[in-house]
C-alpha positions as CSV (number, residue, x, y, z in Angstrom):
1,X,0.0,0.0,0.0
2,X,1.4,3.5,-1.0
3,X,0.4,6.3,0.8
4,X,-0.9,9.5,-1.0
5,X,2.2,11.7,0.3
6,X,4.2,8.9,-1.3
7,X,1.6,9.6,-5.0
8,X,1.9,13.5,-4.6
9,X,5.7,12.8,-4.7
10,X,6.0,10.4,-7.5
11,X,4.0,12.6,-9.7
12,X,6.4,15.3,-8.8
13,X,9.1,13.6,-9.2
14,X,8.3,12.7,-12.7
15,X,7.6,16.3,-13.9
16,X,10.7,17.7,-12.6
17,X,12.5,14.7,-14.4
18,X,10.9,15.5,-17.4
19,X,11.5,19.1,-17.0
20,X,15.2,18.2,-16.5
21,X,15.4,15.7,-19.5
22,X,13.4,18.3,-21.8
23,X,15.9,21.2,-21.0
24,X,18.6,19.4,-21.2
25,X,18.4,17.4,-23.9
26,X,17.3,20.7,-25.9
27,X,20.2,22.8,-23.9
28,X,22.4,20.0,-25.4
29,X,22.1,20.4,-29.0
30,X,21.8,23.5,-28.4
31,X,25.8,23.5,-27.7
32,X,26.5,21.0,-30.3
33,X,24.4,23.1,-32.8
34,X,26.1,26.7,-31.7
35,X,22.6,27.7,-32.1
36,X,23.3,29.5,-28.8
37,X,26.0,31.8,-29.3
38,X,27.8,31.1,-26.7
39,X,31.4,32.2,-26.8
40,X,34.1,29.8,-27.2
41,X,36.3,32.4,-24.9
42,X,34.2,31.3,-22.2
43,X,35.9,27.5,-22.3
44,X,39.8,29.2,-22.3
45,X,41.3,27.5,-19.8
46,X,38.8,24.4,-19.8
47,X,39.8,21.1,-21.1
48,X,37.4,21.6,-23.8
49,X,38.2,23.4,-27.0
50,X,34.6,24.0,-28.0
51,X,30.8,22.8,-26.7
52,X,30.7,20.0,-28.7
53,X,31.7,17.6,-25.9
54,X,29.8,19.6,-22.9
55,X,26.7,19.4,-25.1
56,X,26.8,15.8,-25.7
57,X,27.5,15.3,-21.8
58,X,24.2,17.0,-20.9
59,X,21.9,16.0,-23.4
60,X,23.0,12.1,-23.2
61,X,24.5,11.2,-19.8
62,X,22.0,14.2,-18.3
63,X,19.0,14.1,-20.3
64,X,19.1,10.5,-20.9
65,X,19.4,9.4,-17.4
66,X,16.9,12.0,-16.3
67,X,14.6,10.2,-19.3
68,X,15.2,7.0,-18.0
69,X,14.4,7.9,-14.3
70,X,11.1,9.1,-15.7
71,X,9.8,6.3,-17.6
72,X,11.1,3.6,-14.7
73,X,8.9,6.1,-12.5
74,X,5.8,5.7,-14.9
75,X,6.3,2.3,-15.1
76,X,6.6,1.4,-11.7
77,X,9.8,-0.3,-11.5
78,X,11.0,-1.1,-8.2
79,X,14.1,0.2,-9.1
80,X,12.7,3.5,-9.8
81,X,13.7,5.4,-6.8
82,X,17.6,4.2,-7.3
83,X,18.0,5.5,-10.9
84,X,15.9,8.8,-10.3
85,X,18.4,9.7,-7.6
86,X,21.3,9.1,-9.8
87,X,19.6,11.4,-12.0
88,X,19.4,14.3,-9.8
89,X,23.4,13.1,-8.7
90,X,23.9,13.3,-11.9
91,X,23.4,16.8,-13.0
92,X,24.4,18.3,-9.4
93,X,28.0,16.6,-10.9
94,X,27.5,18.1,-14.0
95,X,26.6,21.6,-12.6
96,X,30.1,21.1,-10.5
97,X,32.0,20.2,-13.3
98,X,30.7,23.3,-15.4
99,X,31.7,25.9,-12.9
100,X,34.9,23.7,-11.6
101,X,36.0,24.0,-16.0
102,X,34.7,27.3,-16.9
103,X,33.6,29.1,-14.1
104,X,30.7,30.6,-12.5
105,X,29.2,33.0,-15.6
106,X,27.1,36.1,-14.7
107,X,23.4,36.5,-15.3
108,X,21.3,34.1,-15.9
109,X,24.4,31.6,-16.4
110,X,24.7,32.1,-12.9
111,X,20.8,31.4,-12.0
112,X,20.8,28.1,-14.3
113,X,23.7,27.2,-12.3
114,X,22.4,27.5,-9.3
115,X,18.3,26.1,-10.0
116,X,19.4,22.9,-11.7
117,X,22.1,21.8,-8.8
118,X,19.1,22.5,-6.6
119,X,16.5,20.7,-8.5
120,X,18.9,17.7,-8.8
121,X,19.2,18.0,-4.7
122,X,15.3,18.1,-4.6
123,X,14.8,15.3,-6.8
124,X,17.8,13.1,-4.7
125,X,15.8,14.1,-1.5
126,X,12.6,13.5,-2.9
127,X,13.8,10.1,-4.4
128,X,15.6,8.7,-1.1
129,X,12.4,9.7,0.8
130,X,10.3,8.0,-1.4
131,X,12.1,5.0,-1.3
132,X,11.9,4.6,2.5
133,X,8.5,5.4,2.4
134,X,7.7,2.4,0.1
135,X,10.4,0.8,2.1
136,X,7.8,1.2,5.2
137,X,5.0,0.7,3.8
138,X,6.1,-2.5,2.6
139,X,7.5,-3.6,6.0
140,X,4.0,-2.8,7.5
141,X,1.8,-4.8,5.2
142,X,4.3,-8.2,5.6
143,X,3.6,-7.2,9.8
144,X,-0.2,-7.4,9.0
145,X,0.0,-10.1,6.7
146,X,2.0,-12.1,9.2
147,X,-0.2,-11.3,12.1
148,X,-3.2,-12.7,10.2
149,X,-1.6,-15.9,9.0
């Protein structure tokens, strides 16, 4: 038996993944594509000579394991919980690794930064607390299946 708390934040948890697999998988080509403009100046110094390999980072590794997360959600997979947490891991990393290789860029650089290493925190905390929930819930219906047998 799930509770409704534990509903409320499975549906939540799958928008915000599907938020964060939308935007980034379009944020990726967007870099790959230069359709941006971002400056290559911004990378001097970075390991990277152009976007193409940051681009393909986030839309794949980031956008597909955000997808992923989503559709094992959907479907209910009891492993659901796990990979949605690596998801949120997985774009706080990337966030680190962007301001670690090119630094911290003013404006709304800076704001992007900042929301999507929070909304991968949110969806790790929402994800582990999920998990016990279901975790609990499942401990008390084999205590009141084992009191009755």
């Amino acid at each position: 038996m799930v509770t409704m708390l534990g509903k409320i934040i499975k549906v939540f948890l799958i928008v915000m993944l599907g938020f964060l697999a939308l935007t980034t998988i379009a944020g990726g080509i967007a870099l790959i594509t230069d359709s941006m403009g971002m400056p290559v100046e911004l990378l001097e110094g970075s390991p990277f000579s152009s976007y193409t390999i940051p681009g393909l980072s986030l839309a794949v590794i980031v956008g597909g394991s955000a997808s992923f997360a989503a559709v094992l959600l959907f479907r209910k997979n009891k492993f659901s919980y796990l990979f949605s947490a690596a998801a949120g891991i997985v774009i706080m990393f990337f966030e680190f690794v962007e301001v670690q290789a090119v630094g911290t860029i003013d404006g709304l650089g800076q704001f992007l930064q900042i929301f999507y290493f929070s909304l991968g925190m949110l969806i790790v905390v929402l994800s582990m607390g999920n998990w016990f929930l279901s975790l609990r819930s499942e401990q008390g219906e084999l205590m009141r299946q084992s009191m009755q047998g």
